[in-house]
N, C-alpha and C positions, 0 to 999 in steps of 0.2 A: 521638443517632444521627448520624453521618457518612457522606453520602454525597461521601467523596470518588473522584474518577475519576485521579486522579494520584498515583501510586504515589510517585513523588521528582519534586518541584520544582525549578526553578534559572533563576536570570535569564537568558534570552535575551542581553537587553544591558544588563547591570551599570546602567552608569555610567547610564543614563535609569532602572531600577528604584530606582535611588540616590536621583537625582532625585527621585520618584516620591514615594519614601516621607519626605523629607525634607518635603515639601509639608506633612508630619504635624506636625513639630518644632514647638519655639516658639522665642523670640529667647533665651533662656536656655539650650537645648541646641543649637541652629546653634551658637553661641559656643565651642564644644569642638569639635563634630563637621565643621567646614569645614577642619580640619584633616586629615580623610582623604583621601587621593588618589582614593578613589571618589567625591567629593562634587563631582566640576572640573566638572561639567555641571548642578548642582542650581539652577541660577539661573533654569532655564525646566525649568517641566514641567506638563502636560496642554494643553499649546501654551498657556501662559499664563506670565509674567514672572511668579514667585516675589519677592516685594517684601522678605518677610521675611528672606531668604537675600541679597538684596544688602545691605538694612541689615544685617546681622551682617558681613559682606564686608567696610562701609566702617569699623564699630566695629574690627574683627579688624586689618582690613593697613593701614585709611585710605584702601582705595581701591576700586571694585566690581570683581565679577567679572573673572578674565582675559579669559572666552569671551564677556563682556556689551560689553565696548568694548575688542577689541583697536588696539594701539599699530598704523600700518600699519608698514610695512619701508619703510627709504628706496626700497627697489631696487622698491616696490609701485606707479605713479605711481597704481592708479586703487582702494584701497581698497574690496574686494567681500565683507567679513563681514556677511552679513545682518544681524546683530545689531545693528549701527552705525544702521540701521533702523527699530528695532523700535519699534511704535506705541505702547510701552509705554510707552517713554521720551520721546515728546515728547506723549503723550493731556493735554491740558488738564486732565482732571481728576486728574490723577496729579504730585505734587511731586518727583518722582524724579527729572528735569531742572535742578530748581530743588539737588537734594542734590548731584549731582556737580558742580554750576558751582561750588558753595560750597566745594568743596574743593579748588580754588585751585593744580589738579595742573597744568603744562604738560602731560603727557603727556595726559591725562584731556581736556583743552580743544582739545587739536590732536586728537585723534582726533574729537571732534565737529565740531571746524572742517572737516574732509573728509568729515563724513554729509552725504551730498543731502539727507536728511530733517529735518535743522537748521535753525529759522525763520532768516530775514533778521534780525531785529534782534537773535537773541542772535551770528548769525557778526558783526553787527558790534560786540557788545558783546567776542565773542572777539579782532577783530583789534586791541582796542584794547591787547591783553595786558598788561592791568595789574589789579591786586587788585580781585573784586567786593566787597569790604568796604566798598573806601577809594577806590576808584576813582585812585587814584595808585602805590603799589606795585606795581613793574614784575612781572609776571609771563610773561614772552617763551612764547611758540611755539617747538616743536624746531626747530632748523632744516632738516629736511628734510620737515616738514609746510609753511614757507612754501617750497619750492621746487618740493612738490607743488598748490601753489594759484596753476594756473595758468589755470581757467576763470573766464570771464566774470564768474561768479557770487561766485567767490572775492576776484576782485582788486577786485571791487567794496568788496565787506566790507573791505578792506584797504586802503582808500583812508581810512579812519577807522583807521589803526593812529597809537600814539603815538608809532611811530619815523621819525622823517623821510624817512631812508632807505626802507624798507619803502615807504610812502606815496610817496613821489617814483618808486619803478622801479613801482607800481601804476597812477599816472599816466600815466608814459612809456606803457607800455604798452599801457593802454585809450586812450589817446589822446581825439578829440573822438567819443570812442563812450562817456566814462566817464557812469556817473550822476552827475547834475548835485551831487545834495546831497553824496556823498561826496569830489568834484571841490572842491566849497568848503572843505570841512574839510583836505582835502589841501594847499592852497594857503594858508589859514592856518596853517597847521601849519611850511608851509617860509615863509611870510614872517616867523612868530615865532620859528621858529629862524635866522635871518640868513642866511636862502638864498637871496637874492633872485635873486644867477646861474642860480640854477634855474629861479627862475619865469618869468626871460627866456627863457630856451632853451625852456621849455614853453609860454610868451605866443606860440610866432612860428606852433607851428600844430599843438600839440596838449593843445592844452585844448576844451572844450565851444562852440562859437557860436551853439549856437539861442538862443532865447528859452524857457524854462520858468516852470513855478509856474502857479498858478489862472488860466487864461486867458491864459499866457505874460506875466501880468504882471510878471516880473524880467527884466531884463536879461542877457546873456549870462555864464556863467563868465568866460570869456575876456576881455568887458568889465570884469567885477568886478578881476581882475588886475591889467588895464593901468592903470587907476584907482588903483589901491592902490602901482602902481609909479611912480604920478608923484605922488602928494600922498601927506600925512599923513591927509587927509580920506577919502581914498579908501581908505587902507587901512582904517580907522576904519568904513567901509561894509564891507569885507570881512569885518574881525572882530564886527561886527553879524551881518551877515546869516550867521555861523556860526553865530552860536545858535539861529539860528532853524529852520536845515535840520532834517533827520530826521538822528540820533545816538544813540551808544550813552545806554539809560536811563539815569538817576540821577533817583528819585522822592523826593522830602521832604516831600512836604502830604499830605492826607486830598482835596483838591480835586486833585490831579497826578495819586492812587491813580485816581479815579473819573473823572478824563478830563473835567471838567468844561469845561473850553475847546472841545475835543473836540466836547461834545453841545449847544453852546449854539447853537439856529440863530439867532439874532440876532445872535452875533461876527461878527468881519470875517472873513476867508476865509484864513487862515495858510497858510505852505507844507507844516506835516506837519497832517493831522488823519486822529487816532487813536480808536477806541473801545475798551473797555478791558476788554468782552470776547472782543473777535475777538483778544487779546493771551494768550501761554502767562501764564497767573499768573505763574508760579515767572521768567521772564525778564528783567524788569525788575533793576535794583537800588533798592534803596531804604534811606532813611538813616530806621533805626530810631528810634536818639535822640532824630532832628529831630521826629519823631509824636509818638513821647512827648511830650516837651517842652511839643508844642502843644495836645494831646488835650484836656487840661482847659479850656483857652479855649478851643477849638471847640467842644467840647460844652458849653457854655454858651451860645455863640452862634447853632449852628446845629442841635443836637439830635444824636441819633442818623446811626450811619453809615449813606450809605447803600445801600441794598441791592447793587451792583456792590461796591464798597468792600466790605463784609461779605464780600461773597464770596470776593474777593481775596485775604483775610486767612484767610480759612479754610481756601483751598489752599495757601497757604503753609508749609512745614516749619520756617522762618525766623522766626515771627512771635512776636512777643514775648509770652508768655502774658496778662497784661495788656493786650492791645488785641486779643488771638483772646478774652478770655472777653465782654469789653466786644460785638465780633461776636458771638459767639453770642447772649447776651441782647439783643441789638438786635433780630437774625433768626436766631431757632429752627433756621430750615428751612434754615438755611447748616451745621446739627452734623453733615448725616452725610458731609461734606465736608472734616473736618477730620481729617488724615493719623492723627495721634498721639493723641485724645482721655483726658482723665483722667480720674477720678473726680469731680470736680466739674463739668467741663462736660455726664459723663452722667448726674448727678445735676440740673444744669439744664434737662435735654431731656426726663426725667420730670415734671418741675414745671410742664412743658408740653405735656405729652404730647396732651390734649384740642387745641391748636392744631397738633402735626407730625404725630401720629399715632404710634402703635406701630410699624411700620417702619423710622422712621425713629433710635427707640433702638436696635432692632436691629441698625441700621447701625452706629450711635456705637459699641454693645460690640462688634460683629466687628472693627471697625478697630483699638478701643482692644487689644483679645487678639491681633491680628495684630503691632501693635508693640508686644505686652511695656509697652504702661502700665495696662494693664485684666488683672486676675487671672480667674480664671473666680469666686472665690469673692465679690470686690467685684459683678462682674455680677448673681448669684444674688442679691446683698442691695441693689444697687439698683434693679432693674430691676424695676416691678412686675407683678402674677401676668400680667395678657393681655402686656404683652411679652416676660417671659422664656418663656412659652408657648411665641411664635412663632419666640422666640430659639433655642430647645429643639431645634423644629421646621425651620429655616432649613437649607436646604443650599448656599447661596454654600462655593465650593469651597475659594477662602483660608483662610474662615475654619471649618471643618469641626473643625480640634483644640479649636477656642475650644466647637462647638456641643458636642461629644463630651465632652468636661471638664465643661459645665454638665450635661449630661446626667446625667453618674455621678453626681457632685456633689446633683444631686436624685432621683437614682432612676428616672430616667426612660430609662436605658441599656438595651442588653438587644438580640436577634434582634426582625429587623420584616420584618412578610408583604410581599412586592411586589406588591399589587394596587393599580393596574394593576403587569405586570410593567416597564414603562419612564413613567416621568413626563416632563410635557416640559420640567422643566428640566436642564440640562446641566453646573449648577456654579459658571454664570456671573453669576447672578442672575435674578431672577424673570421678567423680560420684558426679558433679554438672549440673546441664541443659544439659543431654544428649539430643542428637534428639530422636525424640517422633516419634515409627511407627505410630503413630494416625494424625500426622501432613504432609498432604503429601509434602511442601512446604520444608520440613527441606533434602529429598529426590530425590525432583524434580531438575534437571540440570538447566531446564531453568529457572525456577523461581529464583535461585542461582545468575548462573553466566551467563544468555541469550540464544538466541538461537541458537548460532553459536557455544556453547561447547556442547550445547543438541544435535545437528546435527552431530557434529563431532563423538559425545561420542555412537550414533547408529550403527558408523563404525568400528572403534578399540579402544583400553582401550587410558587411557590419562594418561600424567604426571603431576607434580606442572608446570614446564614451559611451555609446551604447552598449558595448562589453561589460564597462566596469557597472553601468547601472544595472545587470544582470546579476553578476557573481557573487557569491556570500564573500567575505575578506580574506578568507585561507584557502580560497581559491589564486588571488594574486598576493598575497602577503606571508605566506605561509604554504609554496606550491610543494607538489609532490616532486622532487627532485624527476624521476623519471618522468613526468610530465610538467615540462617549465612552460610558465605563460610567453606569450610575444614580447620581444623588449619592446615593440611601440608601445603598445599597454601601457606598460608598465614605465616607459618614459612619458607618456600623457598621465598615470598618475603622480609621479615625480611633477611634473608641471601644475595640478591640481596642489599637490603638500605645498610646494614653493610659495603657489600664490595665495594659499588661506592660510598655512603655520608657518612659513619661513618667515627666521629671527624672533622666534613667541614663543618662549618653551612652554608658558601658562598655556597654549591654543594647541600644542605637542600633548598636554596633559588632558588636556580634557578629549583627544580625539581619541586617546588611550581608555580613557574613562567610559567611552560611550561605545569602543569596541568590548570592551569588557560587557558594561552594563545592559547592553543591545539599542539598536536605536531604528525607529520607525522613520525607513526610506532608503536612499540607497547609498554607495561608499563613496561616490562623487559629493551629494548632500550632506554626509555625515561632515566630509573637510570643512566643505562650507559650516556647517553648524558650529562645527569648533572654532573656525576662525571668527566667528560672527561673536559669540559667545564672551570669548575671551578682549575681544574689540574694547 
């Protein structure tokens, strides 16, 4: 039976139902379908970063989203895309930062270089514009991103650029206001490139004179200079004490990864001290090889990694499979952390399942089905029966095509009653953004899904399919962030996309085509129509 209340359907606003429904896809149909010009907004939707649409983005062109980091315009001086923002792209727990550094774009690297929301040590790993691989391969800034890096905060960062130039007018400029550490490196940088007329004209009265460091134990910049301008010794003190400042990473030990200097309180009292997780993982660079190389005499010597170190490694998107499985069996409880997971590492996370808990394989397959390394049918056959249960059962919003696939896949698909009619999770995870009894919006039917399920819902309970036969599509495809749909819903329409366009992008296209064009009946029949269609 149908009760639907909507005669003909049609997107409100395409391009976020696009979105919307792309949420659904996996990385093997984005790979086609980011090709349609309805798809330019699909990189955010249910007010959440779409992870799996910018990986297909940077597979597809090599580079994310236009509308996730746009380029600014010279003529822009103060860069205001919110997107350039977005907590997605610098959340600690997310490698997403770590993917576009490696991509080694200028363009891609100057638009970051002007986010406010960009740490300090990766703008100064930016101004040093040269390759995070090799850390020498020049990789220059547009030129009119450094002519827009004119605050404070910028020319600090760029007082660490490898171009002389650059660095000398960031000096001139900050004058005895620069920060002392990037002041030093500035100043080595023009006395190794043979500019020492520089450093005179900046020795007479704008360079640094306080006293800094642990108890203004150093001596002044401006000391260190005039030193370095009259002996050989003194320069020898200045290209010392460069290494020592705060500068762009470059990590090569398992003891660099874990900040051990860092945490020792018995060392002496250095000028940079770091801990290594107040640090974005993904920021740093590190010399992979160099790990390798050493991994088997350190783990002889000192045992397993540790725990920070595991962690590290396991947000990393970079990390070499051989030193993330090595983490994983170290520390379990680092797998559901790890971006890309494979068949073997969640094959290692059941073998321990009694130490992480079911959850947390849950975690490992939502991820692994999010990036296309986890099938739904490897899941179903490794996973055993209490976690694929709860796997079955999970409504994390990402990973909803992964749950709705295992579902069919076991039999366990199908219309589910809503009692209660709203749970309090939201999509986000289990004890992430619950609904709030304070918010009546997150409660209200109509404000939800309209008022033809609020009407209905005054008479007898409802199902997921009766819902969806009700709502226009930007009702669940296009929700009001303060009023999100139910994840059952919205995992029973996930289960509906699976079984009529999953692996069809031709059957993707036309369901696009007919949310566009309108179509007579309801968004359960529409699926169907498209699958049918494209058959």
């Amino acid at each position: 039976m149908t009760f639907a209340a909507v005669a003909r359907i049609r997107a409100a606003d395409i391009r976020a139902c696009a979105a919307g429904l792309l949420r659904f896809a996996t990385s093997g149909e984005l790979d086609t379908l980011l090709a349609d010009p309805l798809t330019a907004q699909a990189h955010t939707s249910y007010g959440m970063l779409n992870r799996t649409v910018v990986e297909a983005s940077l597979r597809r062109d090599g580079r994310p989203p236009a509308g996730l980091l746009s380029d600014p315009a010279p003529s822009d001086p103060a860069p205001s895309d919110p997107a350039l923002s977005d907590p997605a792209l610098f959340d600690p727990k997310s490698c997403l930062l770590g993917r576009l550094l490696d991509l080694d774009d200028p363009e891609v690297n100057g638009a970051l270089f002007l986010s406010p929301a960009t740490p300090r040590n990766v703008l100064r790993q930016l101004a040093g514009q040269t390759s995070r691989r090799d850390g020498v391969t020049p990789v220059p800034l547009p030129a009119h991103v450094l002519q827009q890096a004119t605050s404070e905060r910028l020319l600090n960062a760029l007082l660490h650029s490898s171009d002389p130039d650059v660095a000398a007018h960031a000096l001139r400029t900050l004058g005895r206001g620069a920060e002392p550490h990037g002041a030093v490196r500035a100043c080595r940088l023009l006395l190794d490139s043979h500019r020492s007329y520089e450093l005179r004209r900046l020795e007479e009265d704008r360079l640094p004179e306080a006293r800094w460091g642990p108890d203004e134990s150093e001596p002044s910049v401006g000391a260190y200079v005039r030193a370095a301008l009259r002996s050989q010794d003194g320069a020898d003190r200045l290209r010392e004490l460069s290494e020592r400042v705060r500068r762009p990473e470059w990590l090569t030990s398992v003891a660099e990864l874990g900040d051990a200097a860092g945490r020792d309180p018995l060392g002496s009292a250095p000028l940079v001290r770091s801990v290594v997780h107040r640090r974005h993982p993904c920021a740093p660079r590190i010399d992979w090889n160099a790990l390798l190389a050493a991994e088997p005499e350190r783990r002889r010597h000192d045992g397993p990694f540790p725990y920070p170190v595991a962690r590290l490694l396991a947000l990393r998107s970079d990390t070499p499979y051989e030193l993330l499985r090595l983490a994983v069996l170290d520390h379990p409880q680092v797998a559901p952390l790890v971006p890309a997971p494979t068949p073997e590492l969640l094959a290692a996370v059941c073998e321990r399942l009694a130490l992480v808990g079911a959850p947390a394989a849950v975690k490992v397959a939502g991820n692994g089905f999010v990036m296309g390394t986890l099938t739904a049918e490897q899941i179903a056959a490794i996973l055993p029966p209490e976690a694929l249960e709860l796997y079955a059962e999970s409504l994390w919003l990402p990973g909803l095509r992964g749950a709705a696939a295992v579902r069919t896949l076991t039999g366990r698909d199908g219309d589910v009653d809503l009692r209660p009619f709203f749970c309090d999770e939201t999509g986000h995870g289990a004890h992430r953004r619950l609904r709030s009894p304070l918010r009546r919006a997150h409660w209200d039917a109509a404000a939800v899904y309209g008022p033809q399920v609020a009407d209905a819902l005054r008479h007898r309970e409802l199902s997921a399919d009766e819902v969806l036969s009700m709502v226009t599509p930007d009702a669940v495809l296009a929700p009001d962030p303060a009023a999100p749909p139910d994840p059952r819903v919205l995992r029973r329409l996930a289960e509906l996309v699976h079984q009529n366009l999953g692996g069809r992008p031709e059957a993707w296209t036309v369901a696009l085509r007919l949310l566009q064009d309108g179509f007579v009946g309801t968004l359960p029949e529409l699926l169907v129509t498209a699958g049918a269609v494209a058959a």
